[in-house]
C-alpha positions in Angstrom: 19.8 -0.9 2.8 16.9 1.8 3.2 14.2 1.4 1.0 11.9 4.4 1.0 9.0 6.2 -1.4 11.7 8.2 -3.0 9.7 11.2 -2.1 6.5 10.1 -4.4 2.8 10.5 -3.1 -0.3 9.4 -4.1 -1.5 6.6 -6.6 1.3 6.1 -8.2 5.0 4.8 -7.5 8.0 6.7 -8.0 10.1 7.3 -10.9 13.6 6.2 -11.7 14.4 9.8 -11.6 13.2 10.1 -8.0 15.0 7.0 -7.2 18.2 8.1 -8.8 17.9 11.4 -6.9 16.8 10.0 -3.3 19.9 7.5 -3.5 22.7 9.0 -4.3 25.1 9.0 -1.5 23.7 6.2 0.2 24.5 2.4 0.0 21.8 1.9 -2.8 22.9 4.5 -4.8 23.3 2.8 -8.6 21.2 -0.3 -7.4 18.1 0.1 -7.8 16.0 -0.5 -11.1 12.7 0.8 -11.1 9.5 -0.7 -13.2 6.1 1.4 -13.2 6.9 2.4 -9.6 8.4 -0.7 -8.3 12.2 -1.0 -7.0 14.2 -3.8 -8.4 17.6 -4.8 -6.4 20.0 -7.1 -6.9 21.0 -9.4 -3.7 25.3 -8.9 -3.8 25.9 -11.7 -1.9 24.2 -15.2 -1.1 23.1 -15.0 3.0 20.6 -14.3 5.6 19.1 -10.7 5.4 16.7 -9.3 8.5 13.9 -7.3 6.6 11.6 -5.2 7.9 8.9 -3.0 6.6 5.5 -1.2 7.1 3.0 -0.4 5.5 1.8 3.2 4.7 -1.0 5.3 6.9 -4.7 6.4 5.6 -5.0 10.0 5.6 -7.7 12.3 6.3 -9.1 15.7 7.4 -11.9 15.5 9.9 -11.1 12.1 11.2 -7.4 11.0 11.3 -6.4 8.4 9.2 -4.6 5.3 10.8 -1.2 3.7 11.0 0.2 0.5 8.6 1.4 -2.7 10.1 4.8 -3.9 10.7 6.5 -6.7 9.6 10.0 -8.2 10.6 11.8 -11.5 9.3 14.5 -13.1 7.9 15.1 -14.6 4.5 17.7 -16.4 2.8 18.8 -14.8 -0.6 20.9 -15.9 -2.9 23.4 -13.6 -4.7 21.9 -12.2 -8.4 18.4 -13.0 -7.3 16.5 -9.7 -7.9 14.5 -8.6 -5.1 11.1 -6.7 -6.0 10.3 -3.7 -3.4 6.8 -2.3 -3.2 7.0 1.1 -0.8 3.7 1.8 0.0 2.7 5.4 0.0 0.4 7.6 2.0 -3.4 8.2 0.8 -4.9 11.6 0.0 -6.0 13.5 2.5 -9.7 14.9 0.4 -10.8 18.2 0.5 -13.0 20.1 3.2 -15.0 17.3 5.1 -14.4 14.3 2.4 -13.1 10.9 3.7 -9.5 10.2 3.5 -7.1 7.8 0.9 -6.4 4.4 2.1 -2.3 3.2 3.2 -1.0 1.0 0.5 1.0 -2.0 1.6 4.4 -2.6 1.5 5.6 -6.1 -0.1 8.7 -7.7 -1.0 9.0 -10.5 -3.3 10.9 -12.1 -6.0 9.1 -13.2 -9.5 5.8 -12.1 -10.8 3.1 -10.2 -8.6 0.9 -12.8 -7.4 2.9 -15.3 -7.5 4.6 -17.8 -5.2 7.6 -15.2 -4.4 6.2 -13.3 -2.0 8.3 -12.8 0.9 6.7 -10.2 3.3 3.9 -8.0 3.5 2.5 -5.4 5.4 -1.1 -3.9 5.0 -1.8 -0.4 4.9 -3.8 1.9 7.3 -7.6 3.0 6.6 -8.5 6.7 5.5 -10.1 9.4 8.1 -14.3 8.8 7.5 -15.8 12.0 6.4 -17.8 14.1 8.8 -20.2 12.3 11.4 -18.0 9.2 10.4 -15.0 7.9 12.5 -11.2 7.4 12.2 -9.0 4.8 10.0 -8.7 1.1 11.1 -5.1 0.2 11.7 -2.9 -2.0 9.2 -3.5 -5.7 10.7 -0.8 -8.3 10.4 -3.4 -11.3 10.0 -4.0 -13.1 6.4 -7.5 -11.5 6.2 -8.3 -8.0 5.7 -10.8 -6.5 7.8 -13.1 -3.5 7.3 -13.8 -0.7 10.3 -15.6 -2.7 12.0 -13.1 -5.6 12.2 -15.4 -7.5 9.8 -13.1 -9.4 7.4 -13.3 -8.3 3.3 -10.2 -9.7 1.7 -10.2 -13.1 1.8 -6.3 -14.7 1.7 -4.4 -13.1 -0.5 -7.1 -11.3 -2.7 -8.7 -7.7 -3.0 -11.5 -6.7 -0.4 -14.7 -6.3 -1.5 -16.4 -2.8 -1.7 -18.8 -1.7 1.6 -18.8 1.7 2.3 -15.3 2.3 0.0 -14.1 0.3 -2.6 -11.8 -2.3 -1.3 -7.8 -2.6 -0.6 -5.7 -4.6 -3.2 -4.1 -7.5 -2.2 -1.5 -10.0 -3.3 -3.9 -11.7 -5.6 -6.3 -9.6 -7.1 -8.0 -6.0 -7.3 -10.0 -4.5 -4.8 -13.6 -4.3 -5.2 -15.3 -1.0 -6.4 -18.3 0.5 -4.0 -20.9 3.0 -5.7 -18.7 5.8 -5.5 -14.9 5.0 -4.5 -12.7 2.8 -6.4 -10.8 -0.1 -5.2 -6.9 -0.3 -5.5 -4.9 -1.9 -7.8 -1.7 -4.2 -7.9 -0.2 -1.7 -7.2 -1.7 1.1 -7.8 -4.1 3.5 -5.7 -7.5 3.3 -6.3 -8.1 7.4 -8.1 -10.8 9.3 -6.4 -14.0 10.1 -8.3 -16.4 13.3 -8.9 -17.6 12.9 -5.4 -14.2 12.5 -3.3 -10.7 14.0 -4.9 -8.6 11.9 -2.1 -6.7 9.0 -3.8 -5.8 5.8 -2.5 -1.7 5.3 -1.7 0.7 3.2 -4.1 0.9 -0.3 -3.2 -2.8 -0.6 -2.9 -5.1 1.4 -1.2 -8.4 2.4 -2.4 -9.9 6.1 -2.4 -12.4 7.6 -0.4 -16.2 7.5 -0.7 -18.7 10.2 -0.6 -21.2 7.4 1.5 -18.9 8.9 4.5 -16.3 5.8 3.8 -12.6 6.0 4.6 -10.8 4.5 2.1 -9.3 0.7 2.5 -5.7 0.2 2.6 -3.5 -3.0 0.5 -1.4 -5.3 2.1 -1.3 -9.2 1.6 -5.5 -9.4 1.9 -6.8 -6.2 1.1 
């Protein structure tokens, strides 16, 4: 089963229409469910499934924006247990020299966001710094999100904190709003400002900010 973005960009998720569309013909085609941009999947049979997933890449102009994380591991479902599926999506890539979008994360889970059904994560890439600045930070697989500057933000499982962006979402919380870039939501991208047009991607990341920050990107610790 191939879970993608459905073709969606930006802040938000994709639609059930997108879904619907990107399916058909495939093996998850009349399967999937979709809530404000999440996927909801139904497991067919009770067993051991190998799941792997990454997180979405910052984007940018001047600088490039960096890569997500990837995570691999194997779970025991159970059949009729519905399976929540958060693709992370690409940030915006800003206009002339402005920073990029923060990667959202990827997650997979069953229950309620934030709670204790979280199966895997992955965090998302930085955004591209605006000009004079410097390229994204990679996705990391640890618990606690780091800035550029491998400084952690996020503490386990919640939002970072704003620094020169707003922060990354994370399992727990919001991210953190900086003076002019806002943080991501649960699980929506953080939506650029007056200053900086670039968006963060669904599943978490923040937007860019005009202080020359790339923005963060969501994952487990934002």
């Amino acid at each position: 089963y191939n879970f993608t973005t459905c073709d969606a960009t930006g802040k938000n998720g994709p639609s059930q229409g997108d879904c619907d569309t990107n399916y058909s013909g495939t093996t998850l085609e009349g399967l999937v469910n979709v809530t404000s941009g999440i996927q909801n999947w139904t497991v067919p049979s009770t067993g051991n499934y190998n799941i792997t997933i990454a997180g979405a890449a910052g984007d940018g102009l001047l600088f490039v924006g960096a890569n997500g994380s990837v995570m691999s591991g194997e779970f025991s479902l159970t059949a009729g247990d519905v399976v929540n599926i958060v693709v992370g999506q690409m940030g915006g890539p800003g206009q002339s020299s402005e920073p990029g979008g923060g990667g959202g994360g990827t997650f997979v889970y069953t229950g309620e966001i934030g709670g204790d059904g979280l199966l895997i994560a992955a965090g998302g890439g930085g955004g591209g710094g605006e000009e004079g600045s410097s390229a994204g930070a990679p996705g990391v697989d640890v618990q606690r999100g780091t800035d550029y500057a491998g400084t952690p933000t996020g503490t386990i499982g919640e939002g970072g904190a704003g620094l020169l962006a707003g922060g990354g979402a994370g399992w727990n919380s919001d991210g953190g709003d900086s003076e002019g870039s806002n943080g991501g939501d649960r699980f929506t991208g953080g939506t650029g400002n007056n200053y900086v047009t670039a968006d963060g991607g669904f599943g978490g990341g923040c937007a860019g900010d005009f202080s020359d920050g790339g923005g963060c990107g969501g994952g487990y610790s934002g």
